[in-house]
VOBA-1610 file (N, C-alpha, C; in pm, whole numbers, padded with zeros to 5 digits, always signed):
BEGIN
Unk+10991+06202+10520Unk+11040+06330+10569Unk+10935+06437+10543Unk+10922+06472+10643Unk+10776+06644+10631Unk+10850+06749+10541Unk+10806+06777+10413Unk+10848+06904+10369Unk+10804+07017+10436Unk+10889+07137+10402Unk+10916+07220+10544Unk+10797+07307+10504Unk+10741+07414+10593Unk+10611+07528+10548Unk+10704+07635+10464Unk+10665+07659+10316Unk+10759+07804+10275Unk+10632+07883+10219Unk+10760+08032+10320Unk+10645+08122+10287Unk+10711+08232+10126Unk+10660+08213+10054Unk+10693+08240+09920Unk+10622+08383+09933Unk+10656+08505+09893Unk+10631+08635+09866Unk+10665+08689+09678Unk+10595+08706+09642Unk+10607+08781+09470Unk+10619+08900+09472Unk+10672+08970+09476Unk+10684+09144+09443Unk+10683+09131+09256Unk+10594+09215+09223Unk+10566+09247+09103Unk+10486+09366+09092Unk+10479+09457+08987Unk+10371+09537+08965Unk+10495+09650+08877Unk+10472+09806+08886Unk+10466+09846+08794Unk+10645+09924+08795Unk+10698+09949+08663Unk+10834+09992+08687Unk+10854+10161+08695Unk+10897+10143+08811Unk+10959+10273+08890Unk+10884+10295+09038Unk+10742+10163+09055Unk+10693+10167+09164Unk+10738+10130+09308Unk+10871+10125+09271Unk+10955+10063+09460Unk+10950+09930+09486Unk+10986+09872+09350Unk+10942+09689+09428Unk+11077+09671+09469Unk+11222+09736+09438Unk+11388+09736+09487Unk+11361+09745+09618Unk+11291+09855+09653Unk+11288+09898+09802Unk+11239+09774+09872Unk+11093+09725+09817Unk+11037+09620+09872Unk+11090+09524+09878Unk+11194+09501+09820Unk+11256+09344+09807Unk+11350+09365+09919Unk+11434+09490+09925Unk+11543+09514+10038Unk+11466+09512+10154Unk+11373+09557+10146Unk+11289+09532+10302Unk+11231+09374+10379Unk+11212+09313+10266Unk+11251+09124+10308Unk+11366+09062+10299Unk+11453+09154+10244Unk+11575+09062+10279Unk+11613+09139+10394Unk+11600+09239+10498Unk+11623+09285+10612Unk+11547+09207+10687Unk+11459+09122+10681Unk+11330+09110+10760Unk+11336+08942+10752Unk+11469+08891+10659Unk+11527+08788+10701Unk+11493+08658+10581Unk+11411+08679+10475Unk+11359+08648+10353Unk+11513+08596+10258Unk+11489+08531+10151Unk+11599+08512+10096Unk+11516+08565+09958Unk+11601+08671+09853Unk+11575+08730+09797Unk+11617+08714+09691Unk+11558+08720+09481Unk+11610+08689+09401Unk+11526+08786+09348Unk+11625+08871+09231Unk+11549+08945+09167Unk+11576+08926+09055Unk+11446+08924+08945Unk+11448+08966+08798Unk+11431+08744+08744Unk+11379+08716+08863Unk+11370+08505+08835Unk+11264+08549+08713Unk+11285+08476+08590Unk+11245+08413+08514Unk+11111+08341+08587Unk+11002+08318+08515Unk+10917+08296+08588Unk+10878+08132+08514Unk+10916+08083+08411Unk+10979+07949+08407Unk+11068+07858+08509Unk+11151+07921+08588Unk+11222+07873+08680Unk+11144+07881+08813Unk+11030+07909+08832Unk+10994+07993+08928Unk+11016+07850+09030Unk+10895+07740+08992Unk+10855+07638+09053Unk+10984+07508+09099Unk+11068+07537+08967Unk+11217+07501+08992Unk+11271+07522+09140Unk+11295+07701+09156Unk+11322+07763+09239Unk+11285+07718+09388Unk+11161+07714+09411Unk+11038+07693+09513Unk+11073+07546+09550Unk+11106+07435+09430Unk+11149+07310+09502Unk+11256+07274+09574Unk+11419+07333+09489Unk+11548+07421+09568Unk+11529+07443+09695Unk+11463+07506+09707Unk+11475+07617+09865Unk+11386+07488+09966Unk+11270+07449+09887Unk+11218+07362+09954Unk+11277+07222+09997Unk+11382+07200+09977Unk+11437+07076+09991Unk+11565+07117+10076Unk+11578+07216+10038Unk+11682+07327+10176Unk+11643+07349+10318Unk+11532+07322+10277Unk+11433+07365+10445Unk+11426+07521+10457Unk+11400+07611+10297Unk+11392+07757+10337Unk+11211+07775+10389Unk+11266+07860+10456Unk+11103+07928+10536Unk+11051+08029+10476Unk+11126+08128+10414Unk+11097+08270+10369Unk+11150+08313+10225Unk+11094+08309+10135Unk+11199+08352+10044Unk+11096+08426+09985Unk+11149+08520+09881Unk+11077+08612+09804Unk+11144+08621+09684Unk+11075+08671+09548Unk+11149+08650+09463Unk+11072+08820+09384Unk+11136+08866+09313Unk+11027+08957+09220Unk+11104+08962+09038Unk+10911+08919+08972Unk+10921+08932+08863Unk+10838+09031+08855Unk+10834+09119+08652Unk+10762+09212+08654Unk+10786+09211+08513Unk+10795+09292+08435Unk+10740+09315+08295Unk+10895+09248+08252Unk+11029+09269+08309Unk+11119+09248+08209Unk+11126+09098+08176Unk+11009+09034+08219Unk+11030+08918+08209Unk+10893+08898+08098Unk+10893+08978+08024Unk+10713+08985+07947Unk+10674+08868+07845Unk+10738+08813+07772Unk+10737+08697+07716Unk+10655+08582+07805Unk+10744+08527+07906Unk+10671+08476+08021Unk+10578+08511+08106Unk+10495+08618+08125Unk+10404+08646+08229Unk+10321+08597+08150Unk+10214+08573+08063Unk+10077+08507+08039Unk+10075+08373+08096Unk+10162+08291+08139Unk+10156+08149+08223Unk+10187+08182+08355Unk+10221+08313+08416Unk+10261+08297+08553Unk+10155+08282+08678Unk+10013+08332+08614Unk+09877+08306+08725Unk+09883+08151+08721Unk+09884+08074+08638Unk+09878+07980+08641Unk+10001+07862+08728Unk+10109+07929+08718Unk+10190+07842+08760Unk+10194+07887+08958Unk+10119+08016+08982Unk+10088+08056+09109Unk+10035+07977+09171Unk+09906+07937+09105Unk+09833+07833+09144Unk+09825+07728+09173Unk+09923+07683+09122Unk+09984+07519+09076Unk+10076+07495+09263Unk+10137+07640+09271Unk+10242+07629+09386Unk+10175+07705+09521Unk+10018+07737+09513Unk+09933+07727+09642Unk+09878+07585+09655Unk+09876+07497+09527Unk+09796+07385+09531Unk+09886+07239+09637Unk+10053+07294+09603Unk+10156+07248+09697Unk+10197+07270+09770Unk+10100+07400+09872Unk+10075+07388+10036Unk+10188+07512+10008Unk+10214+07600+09903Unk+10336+07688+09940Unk+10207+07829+09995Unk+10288+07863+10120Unk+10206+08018+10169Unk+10220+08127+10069Unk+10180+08149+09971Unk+10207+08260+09860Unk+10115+08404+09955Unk+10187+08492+09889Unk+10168+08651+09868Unk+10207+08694+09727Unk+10144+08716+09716Unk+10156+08811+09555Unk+10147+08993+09583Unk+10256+09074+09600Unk+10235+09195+09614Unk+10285+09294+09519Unk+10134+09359+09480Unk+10182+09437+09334Unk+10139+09564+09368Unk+10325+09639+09334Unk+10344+09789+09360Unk+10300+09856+09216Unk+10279+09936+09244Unk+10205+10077+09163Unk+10188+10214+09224Unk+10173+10298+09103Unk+10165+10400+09101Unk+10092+10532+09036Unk+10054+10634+09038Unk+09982+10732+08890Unk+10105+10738+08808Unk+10060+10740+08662Unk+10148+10743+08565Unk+10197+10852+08555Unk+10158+10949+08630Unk+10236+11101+08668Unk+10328+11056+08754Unk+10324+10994+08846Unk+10425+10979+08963Unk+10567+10890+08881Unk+10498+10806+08822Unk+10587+10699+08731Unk+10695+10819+08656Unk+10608+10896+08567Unk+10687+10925+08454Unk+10830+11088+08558Unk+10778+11122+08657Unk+10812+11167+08754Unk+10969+11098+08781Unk+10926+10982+08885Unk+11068+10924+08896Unk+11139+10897+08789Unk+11089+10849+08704Unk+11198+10837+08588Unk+11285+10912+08502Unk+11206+11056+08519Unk+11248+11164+08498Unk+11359+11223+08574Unk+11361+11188+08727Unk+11467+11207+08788Unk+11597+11121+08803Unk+11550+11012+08740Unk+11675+10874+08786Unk+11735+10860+08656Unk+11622+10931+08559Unk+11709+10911+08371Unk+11712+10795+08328Unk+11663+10709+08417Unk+11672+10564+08364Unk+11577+10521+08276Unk+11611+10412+08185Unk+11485+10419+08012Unk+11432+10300+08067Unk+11274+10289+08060Unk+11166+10170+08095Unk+11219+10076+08009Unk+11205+09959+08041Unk+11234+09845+08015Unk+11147+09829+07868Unk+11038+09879+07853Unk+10923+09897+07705Unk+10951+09940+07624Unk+11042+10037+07667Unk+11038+10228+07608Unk+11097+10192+07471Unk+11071+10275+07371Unk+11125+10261+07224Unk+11244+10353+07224Unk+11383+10295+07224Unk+11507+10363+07262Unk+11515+10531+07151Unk+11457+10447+07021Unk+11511+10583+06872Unk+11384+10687+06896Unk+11297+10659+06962Unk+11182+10782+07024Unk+11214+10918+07035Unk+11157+11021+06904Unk+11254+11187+06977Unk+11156+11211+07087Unk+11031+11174+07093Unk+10930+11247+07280Unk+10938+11152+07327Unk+11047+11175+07439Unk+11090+11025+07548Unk+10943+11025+07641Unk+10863+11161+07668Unk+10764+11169+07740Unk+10661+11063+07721Unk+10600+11104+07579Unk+10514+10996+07508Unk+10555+10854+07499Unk+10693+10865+07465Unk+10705+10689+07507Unk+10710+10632+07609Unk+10749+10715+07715Unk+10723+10636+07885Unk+10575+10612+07830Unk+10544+10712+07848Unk+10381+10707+07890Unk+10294+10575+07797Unk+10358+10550+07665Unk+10283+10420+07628Unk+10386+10290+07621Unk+10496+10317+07713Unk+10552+10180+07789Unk+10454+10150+07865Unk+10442+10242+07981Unk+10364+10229+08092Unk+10207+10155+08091Unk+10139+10228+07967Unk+10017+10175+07926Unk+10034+10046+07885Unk+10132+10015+07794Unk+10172+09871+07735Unk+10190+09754+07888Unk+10262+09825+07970Unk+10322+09731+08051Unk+10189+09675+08206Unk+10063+09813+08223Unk+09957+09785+08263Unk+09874+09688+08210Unk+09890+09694+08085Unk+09796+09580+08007Unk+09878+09427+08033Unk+09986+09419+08025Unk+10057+09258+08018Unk+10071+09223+08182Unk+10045+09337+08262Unk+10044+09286+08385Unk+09887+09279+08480Unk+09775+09316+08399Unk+09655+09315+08465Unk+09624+09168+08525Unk+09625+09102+08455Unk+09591+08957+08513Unk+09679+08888+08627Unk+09789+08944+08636Unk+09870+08908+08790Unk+09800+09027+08914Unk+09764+09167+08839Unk+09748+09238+08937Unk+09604+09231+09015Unk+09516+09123+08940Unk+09379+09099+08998Unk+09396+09013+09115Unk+09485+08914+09124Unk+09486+08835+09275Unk+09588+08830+09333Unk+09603+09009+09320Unk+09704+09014+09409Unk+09669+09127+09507Unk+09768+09186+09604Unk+09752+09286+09723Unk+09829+09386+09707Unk+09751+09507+09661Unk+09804+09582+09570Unk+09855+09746+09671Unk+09965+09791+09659Unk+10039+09859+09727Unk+10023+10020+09619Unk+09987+10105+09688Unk+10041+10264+09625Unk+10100+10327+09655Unk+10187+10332+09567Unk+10339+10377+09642Unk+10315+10531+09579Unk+10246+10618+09522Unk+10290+10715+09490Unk+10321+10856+09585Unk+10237+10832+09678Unk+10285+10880+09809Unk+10328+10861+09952Unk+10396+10772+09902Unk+10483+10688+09989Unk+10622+10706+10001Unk+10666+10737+10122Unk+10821+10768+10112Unk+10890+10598+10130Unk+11022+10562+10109Unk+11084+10473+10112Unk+11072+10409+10250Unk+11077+10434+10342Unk+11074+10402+10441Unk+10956+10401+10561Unk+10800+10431+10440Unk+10699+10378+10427Unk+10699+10248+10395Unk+10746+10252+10282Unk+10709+10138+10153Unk+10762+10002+10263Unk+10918+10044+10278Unk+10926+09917+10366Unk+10871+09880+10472Unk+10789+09944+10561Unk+10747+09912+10690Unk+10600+09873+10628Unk+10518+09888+10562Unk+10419+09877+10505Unk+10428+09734+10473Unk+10560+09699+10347Unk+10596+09527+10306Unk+10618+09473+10452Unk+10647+09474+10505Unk+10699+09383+10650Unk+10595+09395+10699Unk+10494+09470+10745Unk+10364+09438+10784Unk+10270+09341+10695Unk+10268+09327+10579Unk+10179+09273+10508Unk+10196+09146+10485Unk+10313+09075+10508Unk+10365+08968+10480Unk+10417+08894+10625Unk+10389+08943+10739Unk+10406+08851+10872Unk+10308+08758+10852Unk+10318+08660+10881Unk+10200+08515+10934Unk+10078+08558+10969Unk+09981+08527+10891Unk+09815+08597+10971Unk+09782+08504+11027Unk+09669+08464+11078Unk+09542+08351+11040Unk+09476+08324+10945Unk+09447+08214+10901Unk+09386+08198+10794Unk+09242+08266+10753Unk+09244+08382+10766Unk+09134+08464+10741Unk+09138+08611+10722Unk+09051+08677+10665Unk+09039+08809+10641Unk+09118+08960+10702Unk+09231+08971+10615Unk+09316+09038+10722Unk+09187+09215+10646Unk+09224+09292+10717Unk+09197+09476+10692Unk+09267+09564+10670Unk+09294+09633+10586Unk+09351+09760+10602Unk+09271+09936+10589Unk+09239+09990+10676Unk+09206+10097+10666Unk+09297+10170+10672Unk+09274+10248+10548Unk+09362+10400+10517Unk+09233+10552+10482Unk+09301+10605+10586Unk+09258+10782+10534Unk+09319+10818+10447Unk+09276+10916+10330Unk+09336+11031+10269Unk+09251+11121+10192Unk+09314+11217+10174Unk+09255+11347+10099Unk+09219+11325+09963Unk+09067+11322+09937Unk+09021+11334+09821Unk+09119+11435+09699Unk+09193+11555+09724Unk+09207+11639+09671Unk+09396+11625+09626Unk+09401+11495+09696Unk+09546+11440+09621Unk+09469+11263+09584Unk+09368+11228+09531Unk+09337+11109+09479Unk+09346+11005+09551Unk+09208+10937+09480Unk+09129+10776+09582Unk+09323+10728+09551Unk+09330+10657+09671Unk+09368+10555+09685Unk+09375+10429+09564Unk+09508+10397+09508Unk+09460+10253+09420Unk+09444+10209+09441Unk+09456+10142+09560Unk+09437+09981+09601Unk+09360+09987+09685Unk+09230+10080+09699Unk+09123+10054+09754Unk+09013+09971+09717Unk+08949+09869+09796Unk+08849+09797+09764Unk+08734+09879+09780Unk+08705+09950+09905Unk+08589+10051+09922Unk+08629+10130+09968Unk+08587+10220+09948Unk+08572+10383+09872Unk+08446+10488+10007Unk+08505+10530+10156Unk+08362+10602+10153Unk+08427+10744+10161Unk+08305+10806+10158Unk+08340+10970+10194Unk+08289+11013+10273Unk+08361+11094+10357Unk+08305+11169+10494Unk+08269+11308+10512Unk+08340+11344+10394Unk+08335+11496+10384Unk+08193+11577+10411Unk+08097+11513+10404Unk+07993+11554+10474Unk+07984+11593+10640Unk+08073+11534+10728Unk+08062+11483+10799Unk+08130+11688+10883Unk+08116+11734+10984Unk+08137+11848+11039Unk+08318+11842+11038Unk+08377+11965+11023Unk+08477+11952+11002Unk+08555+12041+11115Unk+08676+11961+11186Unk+08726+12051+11271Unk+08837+12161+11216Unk+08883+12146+11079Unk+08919+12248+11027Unk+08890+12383+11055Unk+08781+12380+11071Unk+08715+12551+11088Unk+08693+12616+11215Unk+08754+12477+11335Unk+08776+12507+11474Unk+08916+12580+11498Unk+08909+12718+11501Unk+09076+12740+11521Unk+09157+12652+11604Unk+09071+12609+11749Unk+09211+12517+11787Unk+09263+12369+11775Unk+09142+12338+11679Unk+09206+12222+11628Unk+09253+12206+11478Unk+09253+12339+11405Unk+09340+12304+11257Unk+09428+12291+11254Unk+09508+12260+11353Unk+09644+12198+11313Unk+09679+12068+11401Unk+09606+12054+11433Unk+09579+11927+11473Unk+09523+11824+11375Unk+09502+11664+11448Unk+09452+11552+11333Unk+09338+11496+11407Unk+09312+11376+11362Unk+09227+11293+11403Unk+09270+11181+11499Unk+09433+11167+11496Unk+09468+11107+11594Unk+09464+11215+11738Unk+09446+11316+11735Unk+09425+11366+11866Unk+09312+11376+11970Unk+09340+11394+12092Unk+09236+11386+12187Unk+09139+11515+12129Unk+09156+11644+12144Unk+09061+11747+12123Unk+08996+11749+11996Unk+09055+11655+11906Unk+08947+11654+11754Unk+08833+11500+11799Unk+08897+11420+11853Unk+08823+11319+11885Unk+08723+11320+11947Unk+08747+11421+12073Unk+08633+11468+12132Unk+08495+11559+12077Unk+08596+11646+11999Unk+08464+11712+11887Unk+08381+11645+11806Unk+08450+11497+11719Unk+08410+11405+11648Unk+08258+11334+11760Unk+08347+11273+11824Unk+08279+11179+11916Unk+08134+11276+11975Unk+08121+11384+11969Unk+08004+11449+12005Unk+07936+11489+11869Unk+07944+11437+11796Unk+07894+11492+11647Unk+07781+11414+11649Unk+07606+11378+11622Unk+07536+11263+11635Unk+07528+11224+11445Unk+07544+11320+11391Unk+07608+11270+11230Unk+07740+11161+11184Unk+07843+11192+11301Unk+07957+11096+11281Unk+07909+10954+11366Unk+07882+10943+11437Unk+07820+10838+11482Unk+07741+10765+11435Unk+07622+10842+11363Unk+07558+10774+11209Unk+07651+10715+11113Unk+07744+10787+11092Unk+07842+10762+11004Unk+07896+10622+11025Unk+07985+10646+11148Unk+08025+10544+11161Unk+07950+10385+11199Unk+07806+10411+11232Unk+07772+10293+11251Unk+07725+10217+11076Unk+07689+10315+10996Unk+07658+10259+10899Unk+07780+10225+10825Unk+07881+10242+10804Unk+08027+10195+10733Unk+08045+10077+10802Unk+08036+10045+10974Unk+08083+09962+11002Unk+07951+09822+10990Unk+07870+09905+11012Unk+07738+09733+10923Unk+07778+09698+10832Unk+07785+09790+10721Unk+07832+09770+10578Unk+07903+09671+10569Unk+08022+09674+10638Unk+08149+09618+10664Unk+08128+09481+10688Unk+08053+09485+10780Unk+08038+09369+10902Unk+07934+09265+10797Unk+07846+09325+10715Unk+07744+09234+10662Unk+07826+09151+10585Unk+07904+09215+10467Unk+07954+09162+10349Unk+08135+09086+10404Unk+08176+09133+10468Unk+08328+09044+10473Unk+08310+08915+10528Unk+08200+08897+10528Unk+08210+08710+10528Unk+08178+08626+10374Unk+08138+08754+10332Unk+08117+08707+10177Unk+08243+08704+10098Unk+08350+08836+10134Unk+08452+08812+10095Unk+08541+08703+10141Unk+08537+08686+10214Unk+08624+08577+10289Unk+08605+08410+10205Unk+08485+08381+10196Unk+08426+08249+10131Unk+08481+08300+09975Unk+08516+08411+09938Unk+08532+08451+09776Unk+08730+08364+09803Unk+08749+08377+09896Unk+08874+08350+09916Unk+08975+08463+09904Unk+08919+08592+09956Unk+09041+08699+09963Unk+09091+08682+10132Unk+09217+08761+10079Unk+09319+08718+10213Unk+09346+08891+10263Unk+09313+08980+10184Unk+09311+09130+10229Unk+09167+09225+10179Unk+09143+09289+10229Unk+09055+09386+10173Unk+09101+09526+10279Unk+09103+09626+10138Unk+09164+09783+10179Unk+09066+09849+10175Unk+09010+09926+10302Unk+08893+10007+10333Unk+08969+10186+10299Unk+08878+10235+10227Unk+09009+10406+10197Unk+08860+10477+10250Unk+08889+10573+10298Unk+08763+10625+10398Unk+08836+10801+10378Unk+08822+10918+10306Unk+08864+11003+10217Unk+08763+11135+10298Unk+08862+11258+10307Unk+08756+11345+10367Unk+08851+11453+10290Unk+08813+11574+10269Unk+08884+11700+10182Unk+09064+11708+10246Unk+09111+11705+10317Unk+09272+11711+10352Unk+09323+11576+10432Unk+09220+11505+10491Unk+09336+11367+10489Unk+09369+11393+10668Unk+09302+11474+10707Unk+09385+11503+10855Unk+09305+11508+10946Unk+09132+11499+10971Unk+09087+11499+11097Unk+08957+11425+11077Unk+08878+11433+10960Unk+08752+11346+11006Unk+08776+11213+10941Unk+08867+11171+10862Unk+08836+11063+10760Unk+08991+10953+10834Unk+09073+11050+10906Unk+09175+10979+10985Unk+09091+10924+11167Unk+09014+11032+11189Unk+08915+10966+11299Unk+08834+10875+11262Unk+08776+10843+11154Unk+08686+10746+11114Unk+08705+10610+11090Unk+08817+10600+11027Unk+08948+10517+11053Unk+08995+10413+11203Unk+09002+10555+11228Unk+09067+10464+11393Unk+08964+10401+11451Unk+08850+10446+11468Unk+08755+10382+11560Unk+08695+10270+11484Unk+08688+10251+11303Unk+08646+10142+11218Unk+08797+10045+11275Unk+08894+10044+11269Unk+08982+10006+11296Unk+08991+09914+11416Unk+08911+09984+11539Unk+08916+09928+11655Unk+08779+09854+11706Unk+08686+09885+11625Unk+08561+09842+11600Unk+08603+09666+11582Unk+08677+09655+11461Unk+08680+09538+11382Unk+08818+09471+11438Unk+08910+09528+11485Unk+09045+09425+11535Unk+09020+09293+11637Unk+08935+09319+11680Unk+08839+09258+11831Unk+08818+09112+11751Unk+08826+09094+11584Unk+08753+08996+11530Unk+08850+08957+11411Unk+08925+09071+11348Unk+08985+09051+11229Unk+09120+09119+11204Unk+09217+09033+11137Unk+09374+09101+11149Unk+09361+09289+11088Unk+09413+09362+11137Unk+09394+09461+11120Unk+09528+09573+11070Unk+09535+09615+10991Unk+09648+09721+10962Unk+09542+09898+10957Unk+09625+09989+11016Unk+09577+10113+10994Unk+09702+10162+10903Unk+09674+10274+10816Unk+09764+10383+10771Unk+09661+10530+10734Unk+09752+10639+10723Unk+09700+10712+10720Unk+09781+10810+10619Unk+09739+10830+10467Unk+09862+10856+10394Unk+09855+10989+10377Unk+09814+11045+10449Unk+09835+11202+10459Unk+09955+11239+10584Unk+09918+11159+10648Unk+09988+11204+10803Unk+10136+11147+10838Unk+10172+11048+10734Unk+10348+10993+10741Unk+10338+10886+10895Unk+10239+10801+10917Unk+10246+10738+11023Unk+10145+10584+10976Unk+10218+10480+11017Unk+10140+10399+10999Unk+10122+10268+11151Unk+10053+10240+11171Unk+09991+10214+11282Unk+09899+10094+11278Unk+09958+10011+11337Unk+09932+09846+11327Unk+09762+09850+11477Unk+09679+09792+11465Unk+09552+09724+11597Unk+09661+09720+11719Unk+09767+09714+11703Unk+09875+09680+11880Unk+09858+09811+11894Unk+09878+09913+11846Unk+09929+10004+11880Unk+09808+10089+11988Unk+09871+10183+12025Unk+09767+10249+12129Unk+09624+10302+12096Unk+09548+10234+12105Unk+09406+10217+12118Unk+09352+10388+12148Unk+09384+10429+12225Unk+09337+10581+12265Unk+09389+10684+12172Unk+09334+10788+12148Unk+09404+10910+12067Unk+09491+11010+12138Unk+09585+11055+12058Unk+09685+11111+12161Unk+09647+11225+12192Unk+09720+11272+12276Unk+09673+11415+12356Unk+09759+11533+12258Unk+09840+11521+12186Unk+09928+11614+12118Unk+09987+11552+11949Unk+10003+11650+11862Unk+09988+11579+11727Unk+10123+11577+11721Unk+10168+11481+11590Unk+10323+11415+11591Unk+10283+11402+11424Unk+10374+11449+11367Unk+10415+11368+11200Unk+10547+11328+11184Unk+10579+11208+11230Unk+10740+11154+11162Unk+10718+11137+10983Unk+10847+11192+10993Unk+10859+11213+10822Unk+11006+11087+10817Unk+10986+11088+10654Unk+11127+10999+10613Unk+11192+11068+10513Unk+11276+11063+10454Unk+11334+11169+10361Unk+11338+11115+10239Unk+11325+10988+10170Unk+11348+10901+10011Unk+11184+10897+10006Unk+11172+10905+09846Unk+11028+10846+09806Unk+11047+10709+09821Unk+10886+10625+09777Unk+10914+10506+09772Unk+11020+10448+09634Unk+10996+10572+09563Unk+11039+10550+09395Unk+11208+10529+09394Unk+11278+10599+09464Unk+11408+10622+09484Unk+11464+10467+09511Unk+11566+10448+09439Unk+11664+10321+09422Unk+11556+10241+09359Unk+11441+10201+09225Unk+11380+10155+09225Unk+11377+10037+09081Unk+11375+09916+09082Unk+11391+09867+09018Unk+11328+09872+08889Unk+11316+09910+08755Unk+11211+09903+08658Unk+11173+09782+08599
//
């Protein structure tokens, strides 16, 4: 009898970072979902479902299981070595944003020293405690920043990241504003801010980089064009090196002073440069829009920000 293909998903990473949200967003998306598995049972689990004929399941562990995480890279490994499709996706956040939600939900970290009179100081060296026991899961894994992320980011973001690729080098390019912080889960890091800014064009400051009249200003710049051809060599030389390293994502964060017209244009066209060859995700975490290689190729003629109303942090598991 052929054992069936399962695609196994891990949500793990940091508490108050939205992995609740993330888990509700695969069990919408049709996943069978277990939260808080013991990570002793894990492989248990994985044979269960596998003898069920499950296709999708997801499970998320994270610190409350801390005893057990120093064997869990290992037992990851053990269950890619038995043909299971793993994802490992680890949410996070700034420890400002952390100590933030928790502040609003009142709920005590799973670390936290209960008889503590500065509840502040003890988040804050839960948090440190709970970064350290989780670094070694968070190195091979695909790492999500939720701190400015609304909820209904977070989920459309998980459901993108976890559809079926090809067996090769998926992308994600994200813009944002140096002046709200790099990106965590960036692999490379450029800056554009050099680059002419349509900010100072009255009729395009309120406009973005997804629009036609900033694009056009861009696209006549012979500096952005430098720009962009050298990011995208860059690019082009080394991701075959990553690929043979055996990564399955790499996050390009491409950062200009507000997040809204040269470093979100730089983006799109690296974006469309490279889809032609390699799975591709865009986001843009200034602008509340995220935007898959399907999507429309041309820049729009008029600017749009859909908003969502929950952080990613809200309903969030610790």
């Amino acid at each position: 009898m052929t054992t069936a293909t399962l695609q196994l998903v891990l949500i793990t990473g940091m508490s108050g970072s939205g992995k609740s949200v993330a888990l509700h967003a695969l069990e919408d998306a049709g996943f069978y979902c277990v939260d808080n598995l013991p990570p002793e049972l894990l492989e248990a689990f994985v044979a269960v479902e596998r003898a069920h004929g499950a296709q999708q399941v997801a499970v998320a562990i994270d610190v409350r299981s801390a005893s057990s995480l120093p064997g869990l890279p290992q037992r990851l490994q053990a269950l890619r070595g038995q043909g299971v499709a793993l994802t490992v996706l680890f949410l996070d956040a700034t420890d400002d944003v952390l100590v933030r939600r928790y502040s609003e939900t009142r709920r005590l970290h799973p670390l936290s020293v209960r008889s503590s009179t500065d509840q502040r100081r003890a988040l804050l060296d839960a948090l440190h405690l709970e970064r350290e026991l989780l670094a070694e899961l968070r190195e091979g894994a695909l790492v999500i920043d939720t701190s400015q992320l609304r909820a209904a980011q977070l989920r459309s973001e998980v459901r993108a990241l976890v559809k079926p690729q090809p067996t090769t080098l998926s992308l994600v390019f994200e813009s944002f504003a140096f002046k709200r912080g790099v990106p965590l889960d960036a692999d490379f890091v450029f800056d554009v801010r050099m680059l002419p800014n349509p900010h100072y064009e009255p009729p395009l400051r309120a406009l973005t980089g997804l629009d036609a009249p900033v694009a056009a200003y861009l696209s006549a710049e012979p500096q952005v064009a430098t720009m962009l051809a050298h990011i995208g060599d860059f690019l082009q030389h080394w991701l075959p090196s990553l690929l043979r390293d055996h990564r399955s994502y790499v996050t390009v964060a491409v950062g200009c002073t507000g997040g809204q017209h040269r470093s979100v244009y730089v983006v799109e066209r690296l974006a469309e440069r490279f889809a032609a060859h390699w799975p591709v995700l865009r986001r843009h975490r200034e602008l509340d829009v995220r935007l898959t290689a399907a999507d429309a190729s041309q820049p729009r003629t008029g600017a749009g920000n859909p908003s969502a109303s929950a952080s990613a942090g809200d309903h969030h598991a610790p």
